[in-house]
N, C-alpha and C positions, 0 to 999 in steps of 0.2 A: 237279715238281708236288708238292705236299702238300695233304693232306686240310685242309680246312678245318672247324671246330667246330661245323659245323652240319652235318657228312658229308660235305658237298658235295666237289668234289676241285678244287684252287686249283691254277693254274700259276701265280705269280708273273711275271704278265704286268703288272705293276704298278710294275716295274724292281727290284722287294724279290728278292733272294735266297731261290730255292723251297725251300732245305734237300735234305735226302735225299728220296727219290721213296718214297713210300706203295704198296706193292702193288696198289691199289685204281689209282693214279695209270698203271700199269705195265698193267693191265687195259685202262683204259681207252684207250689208245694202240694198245695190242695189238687191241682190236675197231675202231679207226678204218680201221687199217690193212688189218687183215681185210676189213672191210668195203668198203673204195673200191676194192680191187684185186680184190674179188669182184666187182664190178659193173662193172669197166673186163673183167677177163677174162669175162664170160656176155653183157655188153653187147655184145663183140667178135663172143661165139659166135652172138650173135641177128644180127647183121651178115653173118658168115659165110652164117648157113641161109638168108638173102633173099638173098644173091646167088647161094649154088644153085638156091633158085628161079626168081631172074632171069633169071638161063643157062640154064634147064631142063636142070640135070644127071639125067641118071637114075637114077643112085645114090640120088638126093637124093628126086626126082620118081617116076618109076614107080609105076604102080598096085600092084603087090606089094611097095614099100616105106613102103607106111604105118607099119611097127611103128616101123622106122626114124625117118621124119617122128615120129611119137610121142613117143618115147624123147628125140630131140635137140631138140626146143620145149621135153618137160620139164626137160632138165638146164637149157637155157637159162633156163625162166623162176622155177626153184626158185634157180640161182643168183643169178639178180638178187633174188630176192627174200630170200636169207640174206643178201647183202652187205645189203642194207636194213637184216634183221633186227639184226644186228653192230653199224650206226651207231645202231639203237637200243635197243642193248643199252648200249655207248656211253656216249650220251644219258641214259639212265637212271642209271647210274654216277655222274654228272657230275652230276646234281640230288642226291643223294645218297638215293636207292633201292634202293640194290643191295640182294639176298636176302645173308640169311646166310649159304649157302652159295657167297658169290662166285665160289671157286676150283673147282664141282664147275660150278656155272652156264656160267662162260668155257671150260669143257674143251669141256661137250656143244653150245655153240654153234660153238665149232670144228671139232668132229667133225660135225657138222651141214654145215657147208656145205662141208667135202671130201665126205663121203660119201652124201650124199644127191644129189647134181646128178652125183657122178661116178657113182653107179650107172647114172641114166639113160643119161649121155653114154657108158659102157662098154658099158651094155647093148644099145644103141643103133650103135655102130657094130661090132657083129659081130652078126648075127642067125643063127638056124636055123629054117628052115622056119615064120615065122611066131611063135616065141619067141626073144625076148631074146637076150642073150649073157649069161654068167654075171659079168658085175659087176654087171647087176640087183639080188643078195645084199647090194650095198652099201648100196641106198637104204632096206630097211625098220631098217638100224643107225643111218643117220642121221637117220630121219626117230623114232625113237624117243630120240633125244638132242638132238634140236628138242624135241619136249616135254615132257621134264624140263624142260630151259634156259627154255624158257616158262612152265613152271611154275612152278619158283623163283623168276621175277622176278614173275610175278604173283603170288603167294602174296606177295613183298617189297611189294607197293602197298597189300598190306590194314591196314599199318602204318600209324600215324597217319605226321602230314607230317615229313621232316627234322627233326632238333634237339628232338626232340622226347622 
C-alpha cells in the first residue's frame, strides 16, 4: 500500500506495483486485523454466555452471581464494540482523516480494546463477596485510552476534507 496524494492510502489493487508500505498503510492493516478478530473472539464470548444460559449453568445463572453476569455481558459487548471501533478507525485512515498524531492514536485504540473488555472479563470471572476480581483496574486504563484515541480522530474531522 502507499499513500495516495490526496492522503488517502492506495493498495495497488490496480495490478501497478504499490512500492514500499507507508506507516499509515501499516496502521491501517494493523486496526483491520485488530478489529475482525476482536469481534470474532467477544462475538464467540457473547455465544459462550447464551449457552450458559441455555444450560442453566449456575456459575453462570444463580441469583448471587449477578456481578458475574455483569462483568461478562460487559467485557462481551465493549469487545465487540472496540473491534467495531478498530474497523473504524481503519476506515478513517483509508479516506485520509487520520489525526496527526496517528502513532499515539493507533497505541490507545490498542490498549483500548485489550484492556478495557479484559478488565471486565477478569473481573468478572473471580468475584469476592459481591465485588469484582482485581483485573477490574484494567478497565478504567482502557477505557481512558478509548478517549484519547476518540479524541484525536475527532479533533482530525475538524480539518477541512482530504488534499486539501
Amino acid at each position: 500500500m502507499s499513500d495516495g496524494s490526496d492522503g488517502s492510502v492506495r493498495d495497488g489493487s490496480d495490478g501497478t506495483n504499490p512500492g514500499p508500505r507507508s506507516p499509515a498503510a501499516e496502521i491501517v492493516d494493523r486496526h483491520l486485523r485488530i478489529g475482525w478478530w476482536a469481534l470474532l473472539v467477544y462475538l464467540t464470548l457473547g455465544l459462550g454466555l447464551e449457552a450458559l444460559n441455555g444450560f442453566k449453568i449456575g456459575w453462570y445463572l444463580d441469583v448471587d452471581q449477578e456481578l458475574r453476569r455483569s462483568m461478562l455481558r460487559l467485557a462481551h459487548a465493549h469487545g465487540a464494540l472496540l473491534g467495531l471501533c478498530n474497523l473504524a478507525f481503519a476506515s478513517t485512515l483509508r479516506g485520509g482523516r487520520g489525526p496527526a498524531r496517528i502513532g499515539l492514536a493507533s497505541s490507545c485504540f490498542v490498549l483500548a480494546t485489550i484492556l478495557l473488555p479484559a478488565g471486565f472479563l477478569l473481573g468478572g470471572l473471580v468475584t469476592y463477596d459481591g465485588d469484582p476480581g482485581l483485573g477490574i483496574v484494567l478497565t478504567p486504563i482502557g477505557a481512558l485510552a478509548l478517549v484519547i484515541g476518540v479524541a484525536l480522530v475527532a479533533r482530525s474531522t475538524l480539518r477541512g476534507p482530504p488534499g486539501r
